[in-house]
N, C-alpha and C positions, 0 to 999 in steps of 0.2 A: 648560649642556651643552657637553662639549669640542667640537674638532671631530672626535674620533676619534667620539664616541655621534653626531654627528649623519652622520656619513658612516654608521655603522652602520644609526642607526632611517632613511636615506632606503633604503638596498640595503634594508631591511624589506619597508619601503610598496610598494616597487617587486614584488619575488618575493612579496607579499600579491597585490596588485593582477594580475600573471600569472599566479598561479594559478586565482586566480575568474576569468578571464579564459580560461580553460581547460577550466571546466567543476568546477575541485575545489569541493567544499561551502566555503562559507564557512566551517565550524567547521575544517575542516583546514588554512583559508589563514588563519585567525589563530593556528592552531598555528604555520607556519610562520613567522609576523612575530614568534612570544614566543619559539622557537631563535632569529633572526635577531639580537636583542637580545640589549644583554651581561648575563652570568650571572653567579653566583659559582661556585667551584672546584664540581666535579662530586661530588654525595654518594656512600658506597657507594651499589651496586645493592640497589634493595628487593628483598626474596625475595618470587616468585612465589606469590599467595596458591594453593593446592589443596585441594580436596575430594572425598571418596570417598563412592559413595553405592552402601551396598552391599544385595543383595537385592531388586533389583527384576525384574521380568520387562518383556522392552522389548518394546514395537514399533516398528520402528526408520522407519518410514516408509514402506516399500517392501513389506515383505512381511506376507500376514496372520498368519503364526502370530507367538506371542508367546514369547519365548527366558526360558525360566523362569533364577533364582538369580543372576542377572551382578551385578556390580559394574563401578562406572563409576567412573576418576579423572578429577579435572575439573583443569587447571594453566591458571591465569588464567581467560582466556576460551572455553577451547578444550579439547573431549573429547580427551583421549589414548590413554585405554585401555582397552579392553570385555574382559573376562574373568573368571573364577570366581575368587574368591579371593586377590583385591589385597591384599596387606602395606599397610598406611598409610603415607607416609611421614612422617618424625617431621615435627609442627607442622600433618596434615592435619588438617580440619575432617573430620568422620566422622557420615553420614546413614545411619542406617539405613529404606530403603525398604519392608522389613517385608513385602516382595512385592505392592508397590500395583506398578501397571501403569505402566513411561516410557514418555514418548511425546515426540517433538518438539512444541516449541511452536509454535501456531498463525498459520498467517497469511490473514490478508484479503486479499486483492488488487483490491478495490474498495472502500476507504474513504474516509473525507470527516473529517480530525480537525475542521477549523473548524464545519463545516454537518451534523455527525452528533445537534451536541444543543443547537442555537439556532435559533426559530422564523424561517421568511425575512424576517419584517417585522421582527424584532431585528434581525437581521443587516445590513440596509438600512438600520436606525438607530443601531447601536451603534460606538462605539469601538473601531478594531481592538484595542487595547492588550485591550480588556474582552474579546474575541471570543478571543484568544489564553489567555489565564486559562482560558475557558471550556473551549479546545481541548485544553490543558496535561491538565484535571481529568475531561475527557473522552479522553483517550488514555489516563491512569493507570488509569482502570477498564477499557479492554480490554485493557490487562495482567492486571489481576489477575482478567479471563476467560480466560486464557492467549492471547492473543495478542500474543506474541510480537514478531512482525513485521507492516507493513502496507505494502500500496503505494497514499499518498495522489493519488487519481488528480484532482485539483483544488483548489486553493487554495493560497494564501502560508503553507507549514508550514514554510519554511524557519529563522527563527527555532524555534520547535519543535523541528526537529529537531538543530542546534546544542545547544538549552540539554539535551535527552534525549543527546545523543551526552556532552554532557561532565558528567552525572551532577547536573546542578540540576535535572533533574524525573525522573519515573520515565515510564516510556515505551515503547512495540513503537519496533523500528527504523522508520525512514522513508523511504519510496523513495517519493519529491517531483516530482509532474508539475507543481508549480508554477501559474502561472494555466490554464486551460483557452483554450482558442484558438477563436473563435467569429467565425462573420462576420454584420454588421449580421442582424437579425432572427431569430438561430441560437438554440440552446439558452442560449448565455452572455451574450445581450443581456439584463440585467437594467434597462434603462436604463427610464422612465419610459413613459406612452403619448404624450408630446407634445414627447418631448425630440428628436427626429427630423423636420424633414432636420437633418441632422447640420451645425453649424458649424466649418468646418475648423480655426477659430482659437479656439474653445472646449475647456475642461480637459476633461479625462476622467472619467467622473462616478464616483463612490465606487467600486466594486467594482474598476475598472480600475487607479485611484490606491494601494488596498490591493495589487494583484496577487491578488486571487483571479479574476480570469477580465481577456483582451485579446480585444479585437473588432479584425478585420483585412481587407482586403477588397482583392481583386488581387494576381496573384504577389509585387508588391514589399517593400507591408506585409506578406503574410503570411511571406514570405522574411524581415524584419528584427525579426518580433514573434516568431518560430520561436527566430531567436539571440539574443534578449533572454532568452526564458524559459531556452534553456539555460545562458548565460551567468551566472543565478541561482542555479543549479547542481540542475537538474532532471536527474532519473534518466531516465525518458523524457517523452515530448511527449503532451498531450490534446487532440485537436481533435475539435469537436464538426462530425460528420459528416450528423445528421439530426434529425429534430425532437424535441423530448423532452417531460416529463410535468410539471417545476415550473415552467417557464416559459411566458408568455402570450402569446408574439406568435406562434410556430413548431407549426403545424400538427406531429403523428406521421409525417403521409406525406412532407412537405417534407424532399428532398436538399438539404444543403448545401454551399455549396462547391461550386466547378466541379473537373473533373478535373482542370485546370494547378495550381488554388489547393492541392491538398490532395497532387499529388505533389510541388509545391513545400516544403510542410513539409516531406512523405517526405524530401526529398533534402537539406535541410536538417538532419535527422535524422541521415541517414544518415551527411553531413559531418564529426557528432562521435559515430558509432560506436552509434549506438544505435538505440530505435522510434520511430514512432508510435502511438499506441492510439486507435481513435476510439469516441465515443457513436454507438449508430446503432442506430435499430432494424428498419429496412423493406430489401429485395431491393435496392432500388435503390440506396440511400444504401450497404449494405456492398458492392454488385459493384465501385461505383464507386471505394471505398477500398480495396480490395485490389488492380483493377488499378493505384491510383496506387502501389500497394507496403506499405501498411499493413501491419502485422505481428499484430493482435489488436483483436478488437474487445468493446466493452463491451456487454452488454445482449442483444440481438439476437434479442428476443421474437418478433418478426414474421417471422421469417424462410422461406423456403419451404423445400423440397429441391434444387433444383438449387444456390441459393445456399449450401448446408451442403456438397454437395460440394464446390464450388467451394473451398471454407474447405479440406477436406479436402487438395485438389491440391496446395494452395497449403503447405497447414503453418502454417495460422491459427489463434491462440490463440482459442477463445470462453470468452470470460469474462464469465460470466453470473451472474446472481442468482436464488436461490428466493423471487421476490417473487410473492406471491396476496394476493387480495382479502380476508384471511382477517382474523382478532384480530388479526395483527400487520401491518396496511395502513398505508403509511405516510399521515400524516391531510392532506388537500386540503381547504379548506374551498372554495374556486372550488370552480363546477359546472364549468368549461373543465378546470380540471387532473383534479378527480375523473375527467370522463368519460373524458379520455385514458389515468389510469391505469386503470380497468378494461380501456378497448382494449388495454393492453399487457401489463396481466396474464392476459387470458384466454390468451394466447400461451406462457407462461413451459412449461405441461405439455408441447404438443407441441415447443416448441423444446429442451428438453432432451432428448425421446424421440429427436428427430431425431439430436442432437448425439451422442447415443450410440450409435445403429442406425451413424453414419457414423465411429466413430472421432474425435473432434475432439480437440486438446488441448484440456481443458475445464480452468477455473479456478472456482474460488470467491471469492465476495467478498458482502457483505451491500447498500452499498449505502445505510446507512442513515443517514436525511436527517431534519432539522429537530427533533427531539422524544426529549429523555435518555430516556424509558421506554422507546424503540422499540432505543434504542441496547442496553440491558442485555439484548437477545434476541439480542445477536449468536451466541450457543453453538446458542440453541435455532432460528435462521437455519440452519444449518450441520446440526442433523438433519433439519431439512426435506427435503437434499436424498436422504433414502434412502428419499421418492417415487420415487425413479428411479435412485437405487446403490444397491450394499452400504452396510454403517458400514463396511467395510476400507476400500471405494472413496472414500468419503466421506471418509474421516480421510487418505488417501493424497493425494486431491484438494486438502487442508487443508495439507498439509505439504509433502511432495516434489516434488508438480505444480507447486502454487502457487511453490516456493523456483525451480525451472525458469525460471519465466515474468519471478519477481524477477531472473535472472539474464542477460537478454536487454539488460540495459542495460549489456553488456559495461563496459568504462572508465568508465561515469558510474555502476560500481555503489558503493555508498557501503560497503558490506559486503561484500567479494567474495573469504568464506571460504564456506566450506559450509553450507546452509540446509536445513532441513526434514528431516533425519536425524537419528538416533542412530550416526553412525558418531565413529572414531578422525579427529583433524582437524575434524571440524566444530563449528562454535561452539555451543559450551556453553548453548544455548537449550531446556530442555526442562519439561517437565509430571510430576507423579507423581499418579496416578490413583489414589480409591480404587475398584479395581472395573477392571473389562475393556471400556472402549469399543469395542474391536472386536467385543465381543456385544453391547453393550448404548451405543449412540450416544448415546442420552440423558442418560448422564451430564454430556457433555460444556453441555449444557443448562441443569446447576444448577452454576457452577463454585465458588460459594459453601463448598457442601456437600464437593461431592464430588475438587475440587483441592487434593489437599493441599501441595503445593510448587511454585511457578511460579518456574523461574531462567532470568534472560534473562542473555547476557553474562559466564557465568561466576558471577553476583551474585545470590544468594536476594532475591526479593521477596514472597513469600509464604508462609507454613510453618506448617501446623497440627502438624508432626510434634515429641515431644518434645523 
């Protein structure tokens, strides 16, 4: 190596290393160390792949009716132009929609790519490498359910979401809360029943090692495990605020976290521009997080009325799940977790009713844990919820609301063009329907059937069309 490439590859390593140090995904600070390195002379410019996809009737996200005969150009990654009657330009790729219904591609706002379809006791005994495989083949099928985008609200997806950003797996985009933040005995103590008192000079036991979940206890550690996760390059922060349903040691009614510890994150958060999100589902655990500043919370089955207001005041995300004890329960085999999740499912009807009598931003998200059969419902998750919306509101809640809530992670957004529309300018992420989900929600239920074109990114990944 001369000493011109080594002076070059250290200024590399260097604006590598500050970048992730910043908060950029790692996929974009190894971008920048392969500009940083020397190149050869620069090629022409590739021409802009485009595609016209004419004859569909849109829903564009926002509004119920459906805008009959448009034609859509699609340049790269990004919608340009919505109108009747596009000329192709020469070299376009040319779809005709045939008048199946567009729709923006779907997003979850509470998924789990590692623990959506590996049982806990795998998880606990497998190989990350193997668990990531698993994660990889479990995010390519909720694309080709159309979803789109996801905001992974716990676990090391970060790998994941690099190898999806630069086209080695197929993939919804990823907005990476990174480990979930838990304190000794919280939702994210996955630790054993004997590995406690804790030895200060003992490793971290698997789960922590991997980074799918950090235990922190006192403003300082929670203060320096807060800039660790972001430093990983999480979109926002998960801290587990209250007791939850897979885990054995933490009671449903148990707050966690004292008020310092959890506006400590907050403000940690806030330091690089973005939320916190907590698990919580009791009065007491969410008042307690929103006064520390919280900005959205997951779950929130238990909740009464004065705390939905409160939500209301505040301009708090609920982001909730249509989780019932129904064919699609997610499976416990404990009598402890079974019983808890009944407790928290009998809550899901009025806490939605609630949520809506009061105006909340309400998101959608499925939620779904441990078991690939339970996973491939994620469509028919999503008409669950027209128990309590329209399909308009439902598929609005899917798209637009949801892209809103992705958007909250100002600076740490990993994608921060436009989300959950059909308009001019937003990215090229959309669905072609056989059939009018906004009459008929169910569709969206078999996407098998009844998806005929799923493009994320500008890039067809699914096409029954000829």
């Amino acid at each position: 190596m001369t000493n011109v490439s080594r002076r070059v590859f250290a200024a590399a390593v260097a604006i590598g290393a500050v970048e992730v140090g910043r908060g950029v995904p790692r996929a974009k600070a190894h971008t920048l160390l392969a500009q940083a390195a020397p190149t050869a002379p620069p090629a022409a410019p590739a021409r802009v792949r485009a595609t016209l996809i004419k004859g569909a009737r849109i829903f564009n996200g926002t509004a119920p009716a459906l805008v009959e005969g448009m034609d859509v150009l699609i340049e790269g990654n990004m919608i340009r132009r919505i109108e009747r009657g596009i000329d192709a330009p020469s070299g376009t790729t040319v779809i005709d929609a045939g008048g199946r219904t567009m729709m923006p591609g779907l997003i979850d706002a509470h998924w789990h790519s590692v623990l959506s379809s590996v049982s806990l006791a795998r998880i606990l005994q497998s190989d990350f490498g193997y668990l990531n495989i698993v994660a990889a083949r479990a995010n390519r099928d909720a694309l080709l359910r159309g979803f789109t985008s996801v905001r992974d609200v716990g676990g090391n997806v970060f790998a994941l979401q690099q190898a999806t950003d630069e086209g080695i797996i197929e993939g919804p985009r990823i907005y990476p809360s990174g480990p979930t933040l838990s304190q000794t005995g919280g939702h994210g103590d996955f630790r054993g029943p004997n590995e406690v008192p804790t030895n200060p000079g003992a490793p971290l036991d698997y789960l922590q090692r991997i980074g799918m979940t950090l235990i922190a206890d006192g403003v300082p550690e929670v203060i320096r495990r807060t800039r660790e996760i972001l430093r990983m390059g999480a979109s926002q922060v998960k801290v587990m605020a209250g007791g939850g349903v897979s885990s054995l040691y933490d009671p449903v009614d148990v707050t966690q976290y004292t008020f310092d510890e959890m506006k400590a994150a907050v403000e940690v958060a806030a330091t690089w521009n973005t939320y916190v999100t907590v698990h919580a589902f009791t009065d007491g655990s969410v008042q307690q997080a929103i006064n520390a500043g919280v900005r959205c919370i997951e779950h929130g089955m238990l909740l009464e009325e004065p705390t939905i207001r409160l939500m209301a005041e505040k301009g708090v995300w609920f982001s909730s799940q249509p989780i019932l004890d129904d064919e699609d329960a997610i499976p416990f085999s404990d009598p402890v977790n079974r019983a808890k999740f009944i407790e928290v499912t009998n809550g899901t009807d009025r806490a939605y009713r609630l949520a809506k009598a009061h105006n909340l931003k309400i998101a959608f998200g499925t939620d779904t844990l441990f078991d690939p059969e339970l996973a491939k419902k994620q469509g028919k998750q999503l008409a669950k919820l027209t128990r309590w919306f329209s399909p308009f509101e439902t598929l609005k809640m899917a798209t637009h609301d949801n892209a809103q809530l992705l958007a909250m992670s100002g600076p740490r957004n990993p994608y921060p063009g436009k989300l959950g529309v059909i308009e001019a300018d937003a990215y090229a992420d959309l669905l072609l329907v056989n059939g009018d989900p906004v009459r008929d929600i169910n569709l969206i239920a078999d996407p098998e059937h009844n998806l005929a074109l799923i493009m994320k990114d500008g890039r067809v990944h699914k096409s029954t069309l000829a």
